[in-house]
Each structure stands twice: as structure tokens, then as C-alpha cells.
C-alpha positions as CSV (number, residue, x, y, z in Angstrom):
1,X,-110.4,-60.4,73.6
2,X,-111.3,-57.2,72.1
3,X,-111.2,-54.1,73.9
4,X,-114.3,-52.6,72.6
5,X,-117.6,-54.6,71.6
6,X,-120.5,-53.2,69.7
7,X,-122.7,-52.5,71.6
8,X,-126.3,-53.9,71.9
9,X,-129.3,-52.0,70.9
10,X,-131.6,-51.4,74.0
11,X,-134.9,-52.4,71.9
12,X,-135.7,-55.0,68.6
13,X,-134.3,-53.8,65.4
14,X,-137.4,-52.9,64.1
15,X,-138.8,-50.9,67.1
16,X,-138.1,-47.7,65.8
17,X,-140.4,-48.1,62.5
18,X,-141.6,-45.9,60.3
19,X,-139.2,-43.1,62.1
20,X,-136.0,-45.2,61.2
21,X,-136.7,-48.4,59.3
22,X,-134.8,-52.2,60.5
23,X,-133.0,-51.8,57.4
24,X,-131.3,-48.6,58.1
25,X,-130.5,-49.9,61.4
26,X,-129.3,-53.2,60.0
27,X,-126.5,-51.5,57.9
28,X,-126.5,-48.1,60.9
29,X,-125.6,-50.6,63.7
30,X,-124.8,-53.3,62.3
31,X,-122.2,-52.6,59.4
32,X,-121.0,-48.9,60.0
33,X,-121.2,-49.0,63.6
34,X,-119.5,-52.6,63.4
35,X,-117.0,-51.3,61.3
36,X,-115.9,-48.8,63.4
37,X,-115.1,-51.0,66.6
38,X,-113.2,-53.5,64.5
39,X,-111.1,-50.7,63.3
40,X,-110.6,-49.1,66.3
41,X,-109.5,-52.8,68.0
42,X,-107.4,-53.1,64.6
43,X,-105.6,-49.4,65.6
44,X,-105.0,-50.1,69.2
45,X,-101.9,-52.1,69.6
46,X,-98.8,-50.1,70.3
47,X,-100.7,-46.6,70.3
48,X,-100.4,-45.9,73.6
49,X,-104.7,-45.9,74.3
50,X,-104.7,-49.3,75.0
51,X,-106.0,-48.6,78.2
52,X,-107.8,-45.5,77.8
53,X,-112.2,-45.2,77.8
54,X,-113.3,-43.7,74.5
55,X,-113.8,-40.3,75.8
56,X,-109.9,-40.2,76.8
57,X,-109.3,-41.3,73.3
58,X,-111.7,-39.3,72.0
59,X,-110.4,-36.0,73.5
60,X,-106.4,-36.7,72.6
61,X,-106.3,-38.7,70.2
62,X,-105.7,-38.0,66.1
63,X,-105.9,-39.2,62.4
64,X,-108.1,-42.8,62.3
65,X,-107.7,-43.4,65.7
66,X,-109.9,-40.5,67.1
67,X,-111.9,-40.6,64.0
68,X,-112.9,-44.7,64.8
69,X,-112.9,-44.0,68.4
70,X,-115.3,-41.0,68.1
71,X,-117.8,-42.5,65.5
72,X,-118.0,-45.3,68.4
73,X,-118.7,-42.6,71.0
74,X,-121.1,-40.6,68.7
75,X,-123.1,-43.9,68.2
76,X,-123.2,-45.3,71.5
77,X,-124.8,-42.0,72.3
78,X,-127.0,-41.8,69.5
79,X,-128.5,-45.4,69.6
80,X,-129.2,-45.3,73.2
81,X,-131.2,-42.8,73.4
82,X,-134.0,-43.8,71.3
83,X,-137.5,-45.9,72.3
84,X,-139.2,-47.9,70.7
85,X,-141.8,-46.7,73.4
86,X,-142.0,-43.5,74.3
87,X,-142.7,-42.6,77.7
88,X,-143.4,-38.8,77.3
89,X,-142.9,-36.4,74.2
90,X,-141.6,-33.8,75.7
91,X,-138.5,-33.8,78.8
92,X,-139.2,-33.1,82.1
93,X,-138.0,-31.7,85.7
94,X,-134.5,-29.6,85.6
95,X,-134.3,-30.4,81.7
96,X,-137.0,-29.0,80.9
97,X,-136.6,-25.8,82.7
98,X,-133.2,-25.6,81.5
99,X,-134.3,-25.7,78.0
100,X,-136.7,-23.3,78.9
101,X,-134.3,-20.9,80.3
102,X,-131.8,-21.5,77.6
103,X,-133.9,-21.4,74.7
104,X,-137.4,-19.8,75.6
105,X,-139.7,-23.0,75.0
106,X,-139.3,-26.8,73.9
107,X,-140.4,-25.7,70.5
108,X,-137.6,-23.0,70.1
109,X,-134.9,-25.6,71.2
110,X,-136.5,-28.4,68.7
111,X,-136.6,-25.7,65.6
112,X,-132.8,-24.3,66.4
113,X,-131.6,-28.4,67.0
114,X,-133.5,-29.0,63.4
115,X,-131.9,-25.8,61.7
116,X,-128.4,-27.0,62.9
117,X,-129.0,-30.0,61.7
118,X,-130.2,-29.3,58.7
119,X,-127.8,-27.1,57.7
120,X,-124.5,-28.5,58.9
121,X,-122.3,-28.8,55.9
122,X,-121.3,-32.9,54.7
123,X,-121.3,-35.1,57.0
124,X,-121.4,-34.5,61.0
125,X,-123.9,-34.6,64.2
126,X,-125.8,-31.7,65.9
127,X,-125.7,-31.9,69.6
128,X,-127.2,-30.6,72.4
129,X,-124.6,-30.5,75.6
130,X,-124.5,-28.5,78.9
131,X,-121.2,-27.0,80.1
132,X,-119.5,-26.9,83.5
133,X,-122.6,-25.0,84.8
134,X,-125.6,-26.3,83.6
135,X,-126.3,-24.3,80.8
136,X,-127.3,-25.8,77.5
137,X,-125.6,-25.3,73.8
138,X,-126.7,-26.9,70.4
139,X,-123.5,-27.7,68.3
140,X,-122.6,-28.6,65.2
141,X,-119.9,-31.2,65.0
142,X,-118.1,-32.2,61.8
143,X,-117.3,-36.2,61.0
144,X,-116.4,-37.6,64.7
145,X,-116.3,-34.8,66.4
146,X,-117.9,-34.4,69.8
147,X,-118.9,-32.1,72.4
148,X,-116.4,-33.9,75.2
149,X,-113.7,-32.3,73.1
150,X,-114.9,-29.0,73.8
151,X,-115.3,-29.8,77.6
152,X,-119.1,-30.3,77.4
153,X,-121.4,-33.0,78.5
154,X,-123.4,-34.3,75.3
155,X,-126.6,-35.1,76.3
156,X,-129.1,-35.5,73.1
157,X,-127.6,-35.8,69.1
158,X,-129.0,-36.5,65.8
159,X,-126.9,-38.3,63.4
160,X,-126.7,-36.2,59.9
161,X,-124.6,-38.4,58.1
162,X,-126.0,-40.0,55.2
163,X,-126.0,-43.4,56.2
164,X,-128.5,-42.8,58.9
165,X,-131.5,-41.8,57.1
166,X,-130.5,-42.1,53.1
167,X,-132.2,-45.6,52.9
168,X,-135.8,-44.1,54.6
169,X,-135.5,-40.0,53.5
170,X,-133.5,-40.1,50.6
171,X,-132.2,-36.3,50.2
172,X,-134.7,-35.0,52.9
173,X,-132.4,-34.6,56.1
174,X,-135.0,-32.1,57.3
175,X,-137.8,-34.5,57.1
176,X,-135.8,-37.1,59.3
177,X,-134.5,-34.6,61.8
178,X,-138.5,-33.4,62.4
179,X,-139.4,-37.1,62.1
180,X,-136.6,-38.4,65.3
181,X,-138.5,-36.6,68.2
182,X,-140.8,-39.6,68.3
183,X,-138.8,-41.8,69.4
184,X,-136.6,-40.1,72.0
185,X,-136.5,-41.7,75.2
186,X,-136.1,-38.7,77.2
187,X,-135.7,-40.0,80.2
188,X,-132.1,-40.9,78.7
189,X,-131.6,-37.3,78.3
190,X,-132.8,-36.6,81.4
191,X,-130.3,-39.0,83.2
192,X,-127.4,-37.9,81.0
193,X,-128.6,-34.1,82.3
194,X,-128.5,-34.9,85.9
């Protein structure tokens, strides 16, 4: 048996229409994602994480090992955290004053997230994470890269590689970022938060 399955998408495959089309997820989830846990299984043997979690991989490992393993992580996150029916537009309780406190208001946070996204160079994620304490930090993270690696707690991410959003936005990353807060299930975030 495999150590790591793909994982299963919490909604239908077309749920997330118009904002991310079945198509995209079709090749998103099921061919990149796909791709990544059968090369991570194909690395494993004799590489001393055979028994490690993907974070512990994530945060020691190097060269195509930490790249599948975090691509994994990235996208377990990422797919997740979406709805095909969203409970609330906005988060709530100690999220929402931290983002408050952090950021002055929802809409600051969602125009810095959408700036970082925009403008991170290639291919990558932007993340919003709390550290040790609470407080809240939007990063940009280059290829696999994630927040764990930096000692944070990634809580919400949009995807900025090409593959998630070239086959519904073309060259318009910004247009996708603005377009993903529809279908954010915050109460994910919220969990990941608490």
C-alpha cells in the first residue's frame, strides 16, 4: 500500500463553477495533484521519511522529495478549504478580530492577500498564517514552499501557479485571486485559526 493517497475533494467537481471550472479541477486535482503523490510514494523507499507526516517532510526534507511532499501539503490545504456553499462571506469570532487587529479591516487583508498574490514572481502560493502568538502574516511562498517551514500555522492560501486558473483566467491571475473569495469556506479557516 501506498503511504500517501490523494486526497478526496470535500464537494462535486464541478461545485466550485464559474469561480474555478470542473475542468481546471479535473487536471488541478486530478493530474497535478495526482502526480505529486505518486512521486512522492515513488521517492520514499530508503530515504529515511518513510515514516514521517508531510509536515515533517516538508520542514527537513530537500531536492524532489520536499518539492513532491510540499506540493501535497500546499494542495491538501488549498482544496479543502473551498465550498461549493458558502456559509458566510466574510470570517467570524477570534479570526475576524485578528484580522482586524492585524490588518485594520477584512478589506485591507483581502487587498494586501490579492497584491501578494498578484505580484509574486513565477510560480508559488500566497498564504495567510499566524505565528506562535496569534498574530497573523501574508507570505509569499515560492514553488512548494510553505509557512510550516518558517514555524507558522498556514491557515488560508491561494494557489498562483499557472495550472490553477490558466484554463478559466488565462493571463489574468488578478482576476482569479479577486474571483476565489466566493467560495471560501471560512469556517475551515476558522478551525485551522483556533
Amino acid at each position: 500500500m501506498e503511504k500517501f493517497e490523494l486526497m478526496a475533494l470535500p464537494y462535486a467537481p464541478e461545485a466550485l463553477e464559474p469561480v474555478i471550472s470542473r475542468e481546471t479541477i479535473a487536471f488541478h486535482h486530478g493530474k497535478h495533484l495526482a502526480a505529486y503523490v505518486n512521486n512522492l510514494n515513488g521517492l520514499l523507499d530508503g530515504s529515511g521519511f518513510e515514516e514521517a507526516t508531510l509536515e515533517e517532510i516538508v520542514c527537513k526534507a530537500t531536492g524532489g522529495i520536499l518539492n513532491n511532499a510540499g506540493q501535497i501539503l500546499n494542495h491538501e490545504l488549498y482544496f479543502a478549504q473551498f465550498t461549493g456553499q458558502p456559509t458566510s462571506s466574510a470570517p467570524t469570532g477570534k479570526l475576524a478580530d485578528a484580522i482586524v487587529r492585524d490588518f485594520g479591516s477584512f478589506e485591507a487583508f483581502k487587498a494586501e492577500f490579492q497584491k501578494k498574490g498578484a505580484t509574486l514572481f513565477g510560480s508559488g502560493w500566497v498564504w495567510l498564517s499566524a505565528d506562535a502568538d496569534g498574530k497573523l502574516v501574508i507570505t509569499q511562498e515560492v514553488n512548494a514552499a510553505n509557512p510550516v517551514q518558517k514555524g507558522l500555522k498556514p491557515l488560508l492560501t491561494f494557489d498562483v501557479w499557472e495550472h490553477a486558473y490558466y484554463l478559466d483566467y488565462q493571463n489574468r491571475r488578478p482576476d482569479h485571486l479577486a474571483a476565489l473569495w466566493q467560495i471560501i469556506n471560512w469556517e475551515v479557516i476558522e478551525r485551522r485559526y483556533a
